[in-house]
N, C-alpha and C positions, 0 to 999 in steps of 0.2 A: 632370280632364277625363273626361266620362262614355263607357263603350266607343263607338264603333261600330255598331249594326244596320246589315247589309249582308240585305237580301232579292236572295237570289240569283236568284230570279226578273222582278226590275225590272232593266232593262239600266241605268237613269238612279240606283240607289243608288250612292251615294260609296263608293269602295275605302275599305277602313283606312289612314291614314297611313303612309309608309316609311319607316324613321329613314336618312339617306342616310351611313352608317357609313364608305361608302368613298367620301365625297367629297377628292377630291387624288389619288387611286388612278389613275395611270394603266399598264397591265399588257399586257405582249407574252406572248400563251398558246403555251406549247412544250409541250403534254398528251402527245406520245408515247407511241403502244400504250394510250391511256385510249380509253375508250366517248366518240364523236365527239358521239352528243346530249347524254349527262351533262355534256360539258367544256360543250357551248352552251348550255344548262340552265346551269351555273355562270358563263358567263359575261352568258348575261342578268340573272340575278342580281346580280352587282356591277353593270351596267349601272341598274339600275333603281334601284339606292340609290347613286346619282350615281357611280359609278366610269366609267372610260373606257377603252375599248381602244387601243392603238397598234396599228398595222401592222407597224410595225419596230421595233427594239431604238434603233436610232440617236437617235431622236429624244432634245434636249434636256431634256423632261416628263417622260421615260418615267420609272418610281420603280420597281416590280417588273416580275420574269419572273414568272413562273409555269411551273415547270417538274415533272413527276413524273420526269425522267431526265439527270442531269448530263451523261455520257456525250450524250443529243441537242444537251443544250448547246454542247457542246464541239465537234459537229459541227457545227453552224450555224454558229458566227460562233470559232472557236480560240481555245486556249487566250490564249493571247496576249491578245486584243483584247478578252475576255471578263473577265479579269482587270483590263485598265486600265479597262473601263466600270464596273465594280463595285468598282473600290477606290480612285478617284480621281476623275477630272472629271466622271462622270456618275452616282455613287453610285447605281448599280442596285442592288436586292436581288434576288438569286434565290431564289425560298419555291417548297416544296413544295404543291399544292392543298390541303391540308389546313388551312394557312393562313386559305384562302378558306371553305371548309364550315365552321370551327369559328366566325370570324370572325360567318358567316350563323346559327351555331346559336346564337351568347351573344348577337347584334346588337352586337356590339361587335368592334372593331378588334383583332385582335389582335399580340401581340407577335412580330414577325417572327425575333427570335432563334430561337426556340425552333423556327420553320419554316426557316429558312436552307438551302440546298443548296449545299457546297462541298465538294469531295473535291481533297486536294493533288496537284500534277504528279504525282509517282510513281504514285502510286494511279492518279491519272486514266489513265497512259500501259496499266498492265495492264488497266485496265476498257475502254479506246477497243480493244485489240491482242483482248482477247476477247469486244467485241462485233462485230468485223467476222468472225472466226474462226468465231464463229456464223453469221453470216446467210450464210458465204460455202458452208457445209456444209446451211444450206438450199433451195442453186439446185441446179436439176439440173445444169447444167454451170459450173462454179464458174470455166473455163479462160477463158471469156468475159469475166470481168469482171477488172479489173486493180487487185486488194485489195491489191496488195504496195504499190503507188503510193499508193493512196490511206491507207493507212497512214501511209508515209515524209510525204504531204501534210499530214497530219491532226496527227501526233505530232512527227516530227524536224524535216523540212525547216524550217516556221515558226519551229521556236525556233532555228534557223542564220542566218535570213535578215538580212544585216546590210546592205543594198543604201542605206537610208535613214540608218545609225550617222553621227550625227554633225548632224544633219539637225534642225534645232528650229523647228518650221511654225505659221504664227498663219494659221488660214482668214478670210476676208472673205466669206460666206455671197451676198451679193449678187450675181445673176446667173447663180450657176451651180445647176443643179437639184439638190435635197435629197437624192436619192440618190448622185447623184456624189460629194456631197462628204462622205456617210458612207464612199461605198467607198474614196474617197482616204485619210480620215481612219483608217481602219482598215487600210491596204495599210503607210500611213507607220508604226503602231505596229506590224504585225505584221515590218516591216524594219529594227527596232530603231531608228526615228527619234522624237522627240518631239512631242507636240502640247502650244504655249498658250494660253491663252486671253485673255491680257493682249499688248499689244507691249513688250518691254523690250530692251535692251543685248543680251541672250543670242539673242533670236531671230534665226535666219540667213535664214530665207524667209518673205515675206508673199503669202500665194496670193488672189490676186484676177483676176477678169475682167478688170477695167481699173484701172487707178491711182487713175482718179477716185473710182472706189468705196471706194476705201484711204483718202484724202484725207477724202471725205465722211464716213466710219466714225472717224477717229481726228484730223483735222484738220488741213489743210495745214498747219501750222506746225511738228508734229510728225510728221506723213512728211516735212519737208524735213530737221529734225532728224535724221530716222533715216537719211536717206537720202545726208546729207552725203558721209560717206566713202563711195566707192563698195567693193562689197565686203563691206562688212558687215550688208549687207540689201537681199536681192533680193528687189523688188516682183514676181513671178514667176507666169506663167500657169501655171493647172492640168493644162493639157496638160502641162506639163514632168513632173507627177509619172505621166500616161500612156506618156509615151513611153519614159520612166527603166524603165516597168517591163516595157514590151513588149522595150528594148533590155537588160536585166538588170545595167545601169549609170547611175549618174546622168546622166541630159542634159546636154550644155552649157548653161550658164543662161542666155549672151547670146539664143539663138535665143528665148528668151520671158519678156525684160524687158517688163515691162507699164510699169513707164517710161520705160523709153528709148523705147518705141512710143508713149508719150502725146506726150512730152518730147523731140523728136528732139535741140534745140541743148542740154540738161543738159550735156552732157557735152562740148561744144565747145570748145578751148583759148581 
């Protein structure tokens, strides 16, 4: 195929083709402390050889972070939760930008291993204790702000929090808004509870708006299945996991049977 002539002075000459290198790419940017128009510079770049931004991490699409700073990582979204999205149901990678610039310099995709961003708990815990220890020596009045807390928030409390242990949640997306049911999904890992993604024998809460939508999603015949024994799988609004965590205990679960509210005679002798 013969180059291109681009006369830069005809608005109507054809660009040169773009090889779209990052088509499936889609990347949630965490640049901290980078130069704000270089990261947008880099990220119109992926953009324009078919890559896609996310808004948020949660999303089911999303494939990398993009991160220069673990340590920010860690403060967005904890350790905890950061860990179950990137080494289980939602196989994130976190790549350093360099990733992306080397990527743009060979035109070709490259190997994220070699870009990876992962520093272990211990490590992490002295990099998160002396990156607040810093900024906190950068205020002028350091008494203002409550670094000890956010510490204990950041580093210990979450990995204590066992409020959800015990707890194996299969979400029913339908009806409830996409951010909710990230910050659920994410409150229930970070309280030592688990999330599936299939319905099985083991799962003890099915979170949906309404039953119907349970029904419709997996098939009456096997929500009556599951649903037989009472007990052993509650159809359960997602208020329960709001209120469980405003009251720093699980809710009673009758108050938001999504079945027994569809179904009032199920359970009639």
């Amino acid at each position: 195929m013969p180059p291109v002539r681009r006369d830069l002075f005809n608005p109507n000459t054809p660009s040169p083709p773009i090889d779209p290198i990052f088509r499936g790419v889609r990347a949630v940017w965490l640049l901290d402390g980078c130069c704000r128009k270089a990261s947008r510079r880099l990220q119109d770049e992926v953009v324009d050889r078919h890559g896609l931004a996310d808004e948020d991490l949660l999303s089911s699409r999303t494939t990398h972070i993009v991160a220069s700073d673990w340590g920010a990582v860690i403060l967005r979204w904890s350790w905890r939760w950061i860990i179950y999205v990137t080494l289980t149901v939602e196989a994130v990678v976190v790549v350093h930008p360099d990733w992306v610039t080397d990527s743009l310099a060979l035109n070709c995709l490259q190997d994220v291993d070699d870009y990876e961003i992962y520093v272990p708990w211990e490590q992490t815990k002295q990099l998160m204790l002396k990156r607040v220890e810093t900024d906190a020596m950068e205020l002028q009045d350091p008494e203002q702000y409550p670094y000890e807390s956010l510490v204990q928030r950041t580093l210990f409390t979450n990995m204590e929090k066992s409020l959800f242990s015990g707890v194996r949640a299969l979400f029913v997306d339908k009806g409830i808004d996409k951010w909710e049911v990230e910050h659920y999904k994410r409150e229930i890992v970070e309280h030592q509870g688990e999330l599936h993604d299939t319905l099985s024998e083991f799962t003890t809460h099915l979170i949906c708006k309404k039953y119907s939508y349970a029904c419709l999603k997996f098939g009456p015949n096997t929500m009556r299945k599951a649903m037989k024994v009472r007990g052993e799988l509650w159809a359960i609004s997602p208020d329960w996991v709001k209120i469980s965590l405003i009251q720093r205990k699980l809710a009673f679960e009758h108050h938001f049977d999504e079945h027994f509210r569809e179904c009032p005679t199920a359970y009639t002798p």
